[in-house]
C-alpha positions in Angstrom: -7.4 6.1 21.2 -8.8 3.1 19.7 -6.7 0.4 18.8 -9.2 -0.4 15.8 -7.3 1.2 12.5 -10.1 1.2 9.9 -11.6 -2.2 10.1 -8.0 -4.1 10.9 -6.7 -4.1 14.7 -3.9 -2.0 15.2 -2.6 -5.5 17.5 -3.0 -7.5 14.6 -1.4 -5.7 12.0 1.6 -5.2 14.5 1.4 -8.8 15.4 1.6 -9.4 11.2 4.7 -7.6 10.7 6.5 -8.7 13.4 5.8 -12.2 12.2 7.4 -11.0 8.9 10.2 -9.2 10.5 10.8 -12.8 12.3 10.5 -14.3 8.5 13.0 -12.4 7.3 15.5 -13.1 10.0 15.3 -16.7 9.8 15.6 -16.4 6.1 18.8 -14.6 6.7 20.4 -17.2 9.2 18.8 -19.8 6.5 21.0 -17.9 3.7 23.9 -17.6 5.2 24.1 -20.7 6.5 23.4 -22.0 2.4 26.4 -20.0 1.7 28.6 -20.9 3.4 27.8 -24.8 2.6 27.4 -23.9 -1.6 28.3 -21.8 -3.9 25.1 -20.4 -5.9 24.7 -17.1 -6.7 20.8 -17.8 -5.6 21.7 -17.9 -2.2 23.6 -14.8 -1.9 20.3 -13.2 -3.4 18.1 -14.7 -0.9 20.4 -13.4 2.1 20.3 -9.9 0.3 17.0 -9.4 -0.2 16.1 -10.9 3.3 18.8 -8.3 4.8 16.5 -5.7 2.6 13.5 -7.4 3.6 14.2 -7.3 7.2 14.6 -3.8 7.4 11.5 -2.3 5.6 9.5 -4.7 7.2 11.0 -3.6 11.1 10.5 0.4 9.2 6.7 -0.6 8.1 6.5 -2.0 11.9 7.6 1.4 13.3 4.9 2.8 11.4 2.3 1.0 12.1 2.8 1.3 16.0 3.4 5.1 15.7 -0.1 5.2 13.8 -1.9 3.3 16.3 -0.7 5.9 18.9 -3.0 8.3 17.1 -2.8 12.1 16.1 -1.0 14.6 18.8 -1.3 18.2 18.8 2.1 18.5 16.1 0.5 15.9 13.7 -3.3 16.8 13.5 -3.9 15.3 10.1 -2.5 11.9 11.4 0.2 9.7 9.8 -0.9 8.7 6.8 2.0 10.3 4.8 4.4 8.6 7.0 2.6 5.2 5.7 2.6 5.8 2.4 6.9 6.9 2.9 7.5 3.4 4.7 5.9 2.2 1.0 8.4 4.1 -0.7 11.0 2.6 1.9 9.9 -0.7 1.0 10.7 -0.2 -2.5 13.9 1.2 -2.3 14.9 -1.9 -0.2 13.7 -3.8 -3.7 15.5 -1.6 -6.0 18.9 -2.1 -3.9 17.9 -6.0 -4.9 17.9 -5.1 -8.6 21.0 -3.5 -8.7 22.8 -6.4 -7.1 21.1 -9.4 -8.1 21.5 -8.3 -12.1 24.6 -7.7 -11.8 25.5 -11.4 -10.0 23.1 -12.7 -12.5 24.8 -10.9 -15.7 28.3 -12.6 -14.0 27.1 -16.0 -14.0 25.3 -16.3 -17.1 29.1 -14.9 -18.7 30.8 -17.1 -16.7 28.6 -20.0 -15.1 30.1 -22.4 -12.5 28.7 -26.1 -11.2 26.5 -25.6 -8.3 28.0 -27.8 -5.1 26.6 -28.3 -1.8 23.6 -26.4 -0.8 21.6 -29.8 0.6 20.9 -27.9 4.2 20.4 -24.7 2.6 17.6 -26.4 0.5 16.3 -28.0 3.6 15.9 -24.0 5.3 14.8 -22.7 2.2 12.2 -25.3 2.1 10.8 -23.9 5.4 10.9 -20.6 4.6 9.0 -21.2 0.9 6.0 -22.6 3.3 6.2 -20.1 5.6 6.9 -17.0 2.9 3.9 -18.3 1.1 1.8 -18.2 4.5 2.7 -14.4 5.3 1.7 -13.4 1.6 -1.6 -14.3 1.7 -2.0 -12.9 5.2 -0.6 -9.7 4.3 -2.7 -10.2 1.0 -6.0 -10.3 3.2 -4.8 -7.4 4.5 -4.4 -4.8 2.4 -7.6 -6.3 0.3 -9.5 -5.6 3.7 -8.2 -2.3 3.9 -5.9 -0.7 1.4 -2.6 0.8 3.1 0.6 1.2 1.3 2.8 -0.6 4.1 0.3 -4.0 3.6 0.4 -3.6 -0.3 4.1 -3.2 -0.2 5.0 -5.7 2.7 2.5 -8.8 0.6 4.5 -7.8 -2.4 7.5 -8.0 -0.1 6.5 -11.8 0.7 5.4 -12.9 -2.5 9.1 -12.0 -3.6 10.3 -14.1 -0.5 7.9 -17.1 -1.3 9.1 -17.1 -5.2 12.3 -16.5 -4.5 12.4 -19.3 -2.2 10.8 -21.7 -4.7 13.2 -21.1 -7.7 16.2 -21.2 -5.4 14.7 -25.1 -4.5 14.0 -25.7 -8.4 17.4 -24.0 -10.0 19.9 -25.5 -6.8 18.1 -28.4 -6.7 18.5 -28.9 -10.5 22.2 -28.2 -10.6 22.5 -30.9 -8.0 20.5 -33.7 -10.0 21.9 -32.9 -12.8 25.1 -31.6 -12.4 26.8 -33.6 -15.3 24.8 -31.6 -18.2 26.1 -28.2 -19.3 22.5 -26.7 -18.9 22.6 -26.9 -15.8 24.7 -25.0 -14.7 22.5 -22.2 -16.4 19.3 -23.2 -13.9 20.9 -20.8 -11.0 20.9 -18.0 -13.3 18.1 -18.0 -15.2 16.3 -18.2 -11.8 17.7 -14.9 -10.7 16.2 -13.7 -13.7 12.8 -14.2 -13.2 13.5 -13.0 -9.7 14.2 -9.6 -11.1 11.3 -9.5 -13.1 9.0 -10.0 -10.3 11.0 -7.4 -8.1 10.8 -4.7 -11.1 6.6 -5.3 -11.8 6.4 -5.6 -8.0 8.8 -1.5 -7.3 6.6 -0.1 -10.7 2.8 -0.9 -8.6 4.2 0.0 -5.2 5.9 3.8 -6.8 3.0 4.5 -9.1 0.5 4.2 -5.6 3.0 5.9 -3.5 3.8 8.7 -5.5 -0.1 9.5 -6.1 -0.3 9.7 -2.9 2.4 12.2 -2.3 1.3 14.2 -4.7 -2.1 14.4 -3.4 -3.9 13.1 -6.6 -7.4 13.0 -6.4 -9.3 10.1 -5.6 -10.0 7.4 -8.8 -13.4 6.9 -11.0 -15.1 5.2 -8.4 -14.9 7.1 -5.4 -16.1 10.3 -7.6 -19.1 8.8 -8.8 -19.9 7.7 -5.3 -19.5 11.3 -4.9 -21.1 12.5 -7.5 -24.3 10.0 -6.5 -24.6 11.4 -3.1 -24.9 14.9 -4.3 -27.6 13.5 -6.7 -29.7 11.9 -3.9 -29.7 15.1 -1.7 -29.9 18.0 -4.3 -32.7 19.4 -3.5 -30.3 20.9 0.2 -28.2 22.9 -2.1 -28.8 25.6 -4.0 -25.0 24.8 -6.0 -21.6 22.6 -5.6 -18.6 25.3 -6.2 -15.8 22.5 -5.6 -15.1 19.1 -4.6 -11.7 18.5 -3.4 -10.5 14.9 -2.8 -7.2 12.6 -1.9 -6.0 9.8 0.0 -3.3 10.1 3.0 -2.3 5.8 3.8 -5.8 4.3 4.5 -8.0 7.5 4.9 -9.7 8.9 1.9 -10.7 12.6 2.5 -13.3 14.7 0.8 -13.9 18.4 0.6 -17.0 20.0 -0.2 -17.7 23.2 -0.9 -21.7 24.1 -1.2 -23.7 27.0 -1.3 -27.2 26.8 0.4 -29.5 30.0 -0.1 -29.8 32.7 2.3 -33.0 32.4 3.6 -32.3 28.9 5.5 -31.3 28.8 9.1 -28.1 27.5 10.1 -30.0 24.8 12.2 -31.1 23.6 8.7 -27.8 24.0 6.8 -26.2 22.1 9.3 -29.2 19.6 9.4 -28.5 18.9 5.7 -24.7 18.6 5.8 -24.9 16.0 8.6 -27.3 14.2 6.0 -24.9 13.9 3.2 -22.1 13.2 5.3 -24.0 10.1 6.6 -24.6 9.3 3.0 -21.0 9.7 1.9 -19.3 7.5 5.0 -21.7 4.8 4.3 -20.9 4.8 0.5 -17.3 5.5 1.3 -16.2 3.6 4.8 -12.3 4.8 6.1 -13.6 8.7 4.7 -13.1 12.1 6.7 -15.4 14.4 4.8 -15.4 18.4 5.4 -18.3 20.1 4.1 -17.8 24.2 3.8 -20.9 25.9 3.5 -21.5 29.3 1.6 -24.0 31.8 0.9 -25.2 32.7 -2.4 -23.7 35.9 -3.8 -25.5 39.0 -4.5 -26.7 38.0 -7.8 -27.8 34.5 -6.7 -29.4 36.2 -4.2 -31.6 39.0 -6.1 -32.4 36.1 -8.2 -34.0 34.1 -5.6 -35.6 37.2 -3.2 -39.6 37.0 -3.2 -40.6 39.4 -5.9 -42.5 42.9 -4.3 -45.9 43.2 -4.4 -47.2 46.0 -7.2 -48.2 49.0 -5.6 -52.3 49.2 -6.0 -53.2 52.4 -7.7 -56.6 53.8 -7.0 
């Protein structure tokens, strides 16, 4: 089995997560130790969503390595489905987030306290904003490269990290400066909030992707003209198209064709043609399994295309 998935090595997409996995679990020794030295509610978000965080990256891990294994005789479509689930598992991580950080959030802007301590915690977060930041735009790369579900979910993933990060520096840091003005103590807050924001945009594009998948929805605009163009440019090895099936499984697109070819041609030039348009479709469509059913035409077709009889010749 190659250890080439679809343009991005299966070694460096495993070496990618695991560097996030790592992320996460510094961020959680970073949080805890911030909590345990302050008392903002920012903090006990970041160690919370880094717990979260920790675990759908280690599941999106999992994945990865059990795709780069390959298909086995149970599994012979692959594991695309399973990719597009670790997505889903990645955003159930974020919604568990939601829940708990609006309600800490909703507590402190009733009932706001001064923010003390937190100057090591802010000294950690620092290291992971840098870091956070880093693994976004690799995992960014990524799934821009190739789309996947686990890459779109996991750069999402660190973009939350990396912002996080940044408004826990700006909102503690800001209580700390300015700890004598009433406004301040609304910084750690008001963070949160835009926190939440970016977690609920970032769970509505990771659902809406993984559910189309699940569902087997048929492949966008695009991909159907590109379709629809290679049909074009070999018409004339047809006789008629009677469906086009389509859908995406994790990073594999896969087309269905089913074409009628007239009666007459061999199958050495039936299959001549199919292995033409396939070689049209893969190089308009890169990361695409395509199936191409021939039929025969039907009676009717038929008797409409035999060679006429001659005219008896009367004497």
């Amino acid at each position: 089995m190659s250890a080439n998935l679809d343009g991005v090595s299966a070694k460096d997409k495993i070496r990618l997560l695991a560097l996030t996995a790592g992320m996460e679990f510094y961020t959680i020794v970073a949080a805890t130790v911030a909590i345990m030295t302050s008392n903002s509610v920012s903090f006990v978000t970041n160690l919370l969503i880094a717990v979260n965080g920790f675990i759908a990256t280690g599941i999106s891990l999992y994945t990865v390595k059990k795709m780069s294994a390959g298909k086995d005789g149970r599994y012979a479509y692959g594991f695309g489905k399973l990719e597009t689930v670790s997505g889903l598992a990645v955003a159930s991580t974020m919604i568990i987030s939601i829940l708990v950080i609006g309600y800490e959030t909703v507590e402190r802007l009733f009932h706001p306290v001064d923010v003390e301590g937190g100057t090591i915690g802010l000294i950690m977060t620092g290291v992971s904003a840098v870091i956070s930041t880093w693994l976004w735009v690799k995992n960014y790369r990524v799934s821009r490269k190739e789309p996947s579900p686990i890459f779109d979910s996991v750069w999402r993933l660190c973009r939350q990290g990396a912002i996080e990060d940044f408004l826990i520096i700006f909102a503690v840091g800001c209580g700390l400066v300015f700890r004598d003005s009433v406004w301040a103590d609304y910084m750690d807050p008001l963070a949160s909030m835009v926190l939440l924001y970016v977690l609920v945009m970032s769970v509505y594009a990771i659902l809406s992707g993984s559910m189309d998948d699940l569902l087997d929805r048929s492949l966008g605009e695009y991909h159907q003209v590109m379709i629809l163009r290679a049909l074009a440019v070999h018409f004339d090895e047809y006789e008629q198209v009677h469906e086009i099936r389509t859908r995406r499984a994790g990073t594999r697109m896969y087309v269905e064709l089913f074409l009628e070819f007239a009666p007459e041609r061999s199958m050495g030039e039936v299959y001549a043609a199919i292995a033409k348009l396939k070689a049209e479709l893969h190089e308009a469509m890169p990361n695409t399994e395509v199936l191409i059913v021939p039929t025969l035409l039907d009676a009717t077709h038929a008797h409409a295309h035999a060679k006429p009889e001659p005219e008896p010749v009367v004497a």
